[in-house]
N, C-alpha and C positions, 0 to 999 in steps of 0.2 A: 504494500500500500504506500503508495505515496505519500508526502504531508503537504506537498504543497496543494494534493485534492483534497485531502482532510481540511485544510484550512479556507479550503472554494466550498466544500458543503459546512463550515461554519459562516462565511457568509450568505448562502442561502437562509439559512436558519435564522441568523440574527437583522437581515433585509426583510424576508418574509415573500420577497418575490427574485425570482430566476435574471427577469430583466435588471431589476435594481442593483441586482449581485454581479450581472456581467458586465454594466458599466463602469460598478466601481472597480473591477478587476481588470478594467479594459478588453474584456475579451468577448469575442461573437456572443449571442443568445447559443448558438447551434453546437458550441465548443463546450459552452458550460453544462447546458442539459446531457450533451455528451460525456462526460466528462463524470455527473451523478447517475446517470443511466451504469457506468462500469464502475463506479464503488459499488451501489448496489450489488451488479453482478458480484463482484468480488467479495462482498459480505454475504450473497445469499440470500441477501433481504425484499422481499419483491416490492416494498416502496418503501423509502426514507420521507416521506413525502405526500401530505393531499394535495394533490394538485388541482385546483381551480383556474378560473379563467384569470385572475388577478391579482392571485395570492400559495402563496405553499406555505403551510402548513404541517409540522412534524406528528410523526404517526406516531405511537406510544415507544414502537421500536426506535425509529428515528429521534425523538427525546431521549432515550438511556443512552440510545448510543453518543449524542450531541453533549451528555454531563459525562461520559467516561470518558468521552474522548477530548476534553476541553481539557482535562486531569493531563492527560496524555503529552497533549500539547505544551502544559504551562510547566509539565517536569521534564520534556526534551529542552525548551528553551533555559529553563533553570540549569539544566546539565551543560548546554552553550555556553551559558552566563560567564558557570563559575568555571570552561576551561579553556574562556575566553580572556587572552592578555585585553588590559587596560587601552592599549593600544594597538592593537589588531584591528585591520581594514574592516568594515562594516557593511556587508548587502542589504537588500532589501529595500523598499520603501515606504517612505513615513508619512503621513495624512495631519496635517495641523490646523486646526481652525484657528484662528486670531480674531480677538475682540476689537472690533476698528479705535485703538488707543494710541492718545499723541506717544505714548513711548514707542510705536510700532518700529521704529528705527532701531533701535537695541537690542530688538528681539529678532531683527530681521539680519543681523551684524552677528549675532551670534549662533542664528542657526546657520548664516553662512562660513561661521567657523569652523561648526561643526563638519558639514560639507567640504569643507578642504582636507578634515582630516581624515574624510571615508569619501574620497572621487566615485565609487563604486554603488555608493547609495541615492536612491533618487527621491526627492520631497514634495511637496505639491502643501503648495500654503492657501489656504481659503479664508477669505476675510469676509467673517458674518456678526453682526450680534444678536442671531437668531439664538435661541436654545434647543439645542438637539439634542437626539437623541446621539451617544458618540458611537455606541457600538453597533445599533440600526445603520449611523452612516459611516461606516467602518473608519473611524477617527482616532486617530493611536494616542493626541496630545490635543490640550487644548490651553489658547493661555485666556484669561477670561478677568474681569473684575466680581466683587462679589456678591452683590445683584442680580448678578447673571446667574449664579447656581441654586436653579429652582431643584434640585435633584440631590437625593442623599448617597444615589451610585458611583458617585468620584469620589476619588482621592484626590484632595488638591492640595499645595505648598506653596506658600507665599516666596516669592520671588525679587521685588522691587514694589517698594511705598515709595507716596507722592504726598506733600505738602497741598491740601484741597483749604481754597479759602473764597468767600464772598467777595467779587470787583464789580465796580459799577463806573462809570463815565464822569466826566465833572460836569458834562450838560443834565444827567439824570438828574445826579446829585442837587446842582441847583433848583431844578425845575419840584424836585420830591420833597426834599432835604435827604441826613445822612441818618441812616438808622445807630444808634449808636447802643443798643441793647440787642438779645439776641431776639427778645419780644418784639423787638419792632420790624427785624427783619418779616417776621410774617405778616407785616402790611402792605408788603409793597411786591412789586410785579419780579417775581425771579424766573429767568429760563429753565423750562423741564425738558428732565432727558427722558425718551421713552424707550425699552428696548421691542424687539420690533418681536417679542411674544404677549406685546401689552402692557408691560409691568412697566411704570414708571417712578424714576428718582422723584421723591415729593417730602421725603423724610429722611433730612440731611443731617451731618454731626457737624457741629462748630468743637473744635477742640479735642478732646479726650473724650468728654464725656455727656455734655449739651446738644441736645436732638433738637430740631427744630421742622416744623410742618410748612412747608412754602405754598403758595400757588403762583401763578401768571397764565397769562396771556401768548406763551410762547413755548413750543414742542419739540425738540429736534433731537436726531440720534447721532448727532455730532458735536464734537466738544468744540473746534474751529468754529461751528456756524455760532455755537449759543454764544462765543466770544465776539462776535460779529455784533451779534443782537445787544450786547452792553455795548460796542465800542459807537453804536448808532444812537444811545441815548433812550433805549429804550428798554433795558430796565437791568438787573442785576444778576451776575453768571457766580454759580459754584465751579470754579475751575482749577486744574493744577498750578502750584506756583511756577514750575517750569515752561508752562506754555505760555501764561503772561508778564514774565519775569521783564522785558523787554518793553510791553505797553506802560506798566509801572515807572520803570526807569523812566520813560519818558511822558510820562505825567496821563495817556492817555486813557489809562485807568486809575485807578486806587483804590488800595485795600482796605475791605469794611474791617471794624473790630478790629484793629491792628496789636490790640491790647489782649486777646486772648492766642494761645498758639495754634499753628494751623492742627487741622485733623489730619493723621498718616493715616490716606487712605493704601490700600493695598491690589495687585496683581498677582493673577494665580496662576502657579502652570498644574492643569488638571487634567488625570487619565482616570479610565473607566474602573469601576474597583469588582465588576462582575464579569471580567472578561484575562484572559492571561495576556501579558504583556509581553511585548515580541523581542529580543534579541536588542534590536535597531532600538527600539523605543526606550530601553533601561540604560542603553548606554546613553541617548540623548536626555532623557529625563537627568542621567546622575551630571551630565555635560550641563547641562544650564543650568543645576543647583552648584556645581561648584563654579558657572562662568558669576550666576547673577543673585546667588546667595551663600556665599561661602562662611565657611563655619555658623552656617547657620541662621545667619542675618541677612535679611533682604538686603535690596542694594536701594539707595535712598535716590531717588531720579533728580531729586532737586539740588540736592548735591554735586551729581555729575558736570551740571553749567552746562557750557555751550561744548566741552573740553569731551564726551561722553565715555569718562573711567570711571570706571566701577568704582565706587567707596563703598563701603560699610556704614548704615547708620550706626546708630548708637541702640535702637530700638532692635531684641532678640526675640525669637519666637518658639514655642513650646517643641520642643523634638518629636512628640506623636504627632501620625498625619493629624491633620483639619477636615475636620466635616462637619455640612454647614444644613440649618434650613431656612429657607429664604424669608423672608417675615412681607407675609403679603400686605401691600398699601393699597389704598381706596381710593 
C-alpha cells in the first residue's frame, strides 16, 4: 500500500467530496477515483465510501479504517521526525492561510527563509480572513489573530504582539473634541472590523485590562482602509502602533489616552489539533517558533521599526499550547 494513496483517501474523507479532494491534490477527478477504486481492491473492501451525486460519505468500514489508519500515519511521520537531522532537505508541500495582517511582510520573509532552506519543498500561501475549516480544506498552518479562532480544534502559539491603540485626526478631534476617559470613547464614531464569517471587533481592550464596547458608522476588513477613514476626519481607528507610527510623527494622527499603555495585542501560528501533522509542517511550525518566538516570547512588531529584526518583548507566554473560545459579540 502506498501512503501517498493513504493520504488521497484521507483527503477524501476529511473534503467529503472526490472533486474537492482532486483539486486540492491537483490531480484529474479520473486519477483520484482511480486511484480509491485500487485501495479498495487492495483492502478487499467493496466500498470505503457512499457515494452520492455531491458528497462521499464513509461507510462504517471506511470510518475504522480512516481512525486506524490516521494512527498509522501520524507514527510513520513521528518515526521521520525523530530520524530526521534538524537540517535535512524537506519534500513535500505546505498549505498556509494568512490573516490579511499589516505584519504580512514578516511572515512572508520568513516562510521564504524557510524555502531557501528546503528548495525541494513547495508552498502555496492563501490570504483569507475567512474561518475555515483547516482540515476540510487540507491546510497544514494557519497564522490568524484571535478573533479569528471560532474553533476549539487548533493548536495555536503566539508568535508576535503589537502595540493596539485609539488614533483619530486633528480635524475629528476639533470638530468632536478628545475623548479623554475610556467612557467616552464609546460616544463617539470608531471604525469596525468585520471578519468576513460575521463576527465583528466591537469589544476592544484599552490596556491590560479595560474593555470597552465601541460603535460607528464604518465596517471594513482592513486595517489600511479603517486608517484611511480617521486620517479623513471621520472618526476614530483601533490600530497597530506600527502601522501609524509615521502618521503620528507627523502630526497626522494622534494618540487617544496616551496616559494608559497600549494593549499587546497578539498573532497566532495555528494547526489542526485533530488531524496528524506532516513531516514538512513540524519542521516549519518548530522554524517560525524559533525565527518569531524564541525562547519563548513573541516577537514584539512595534519594536522591530522600520529596521524588521526580530527582538524579544519583554512580555512571556505560558509553555502549554493555547486554546481558545471565541467570546461571541452582538
Amino acid at each position: 500500500m502506498k501512503t501517498e494513496d493513504l493520504a488521497l483517501f484521507h483527503r477524501i474523507a476529511e473534503t467529503g467530496s472526490l472533486i474537492e479532494a482532486a483539486d486540492l491534490l491537483n490531480l484529474p477527478k479520473s486519477t483520484v477515483s482511480r486511484r480509491l477504486q485500487a485501495l479498495e481492491d487492495e483492502l478487499n473492501i467493496k466500498q470505503l465510501f457512499h457515494r452520492q451525486s455531491r458528497s462521499m460519505t464513509l461507510t462504517s468500514a471506511g470510518s475504522h479504517f480512516y481512525q486506524r489508519s490516521q494512527n498509522i500515519l501520524a507514527q510513520l511521520d513521528e518515526t521521520l521526525f525523530e530520524m530526521t537531522n534538524d537540517d535535512a532537505e524537506i519534500r513535500g508541500h505546505l498549505r498556509i492561510q494568512m490573516f490579511p495582517i499589516h505584519s504580512m511582510n514578516v511572515l512572508m520573509q520568513a516562510i521564504f527563509r524557510f524555502m531557501d532552506l528546503h528548495p525541494k519543498l513547495t508552498v502555496e500561501v492563501i490570504s483569507s480572513a475567512e474561518s475555515v475549516d483547516m482540515v476540510k480544506n487540507n491546510l497544514d498552518v494557519a497564522f490568524v489573530v484571535e478573533p479569528a479562532l471560532d474553533t476549539l480544534d487548533l493548536v495555536v502559539r503566539p508568535i508576535f504582539t503589537t502595540d493596539l491603540c485609539f488614533y483619530a485626526s486633528p480635524t475629528y478631534l476639533a470638530k468632536y473634541g478628545t475623548p479623554n476617559t475610556t467612557k467616552e470613547i464609546e460616544s463617539h464614531n470608531v471604525s469596525l472590523f468585520r471578519l468576513s464569517n460575521g463576527k465583528i471587533f466591537n469589544e476592544l481592550w484599552i490596556g491590560a485590562e479595560q474593555e470597552v464596547r465601541v460603535r460607528g458608522n464604518f465596517c471594513s476588513n482592513s486595517v489600511e482602509v479603517a486608517v484611511e477613514f480617521a486620517l479623513q476626519g471621520r472618526g476614530i481607528v483601533y490600530a497597530p502602533a506600527e502601522v501609524v507610527a509615521d502618521l503620528v510623527a507627523s502630526g497626522q494622527l494622534i494618540t487617544l489616552l496616551p496616559d494608559i499603555p497600549p494593549h499587546p495585542g497578539e498573532c497566532y501560528l495555528a494547526y489542526p489539533s485533530r488531524r496528524y501533522v506532516s513531516l514538512a509542517s513540524r519542521r516549519f511550525i518548530d522554524f517560525i517558533i524559533q525565527e518569531l518566538a524564541p525562547n519563548g516570547v513573541p516577537t514584539n512588531l512595534n519594536a522591530l521599526g522600520v529596521r524588521r529584526v526580530c527582538k524579544a518583548s519583554e512580555e512571556s507566554y505560558p509553555a502549554d499550547d493555547v486554546r481558545f473560545r471565541f467570546k461571541s459579540v452582538t
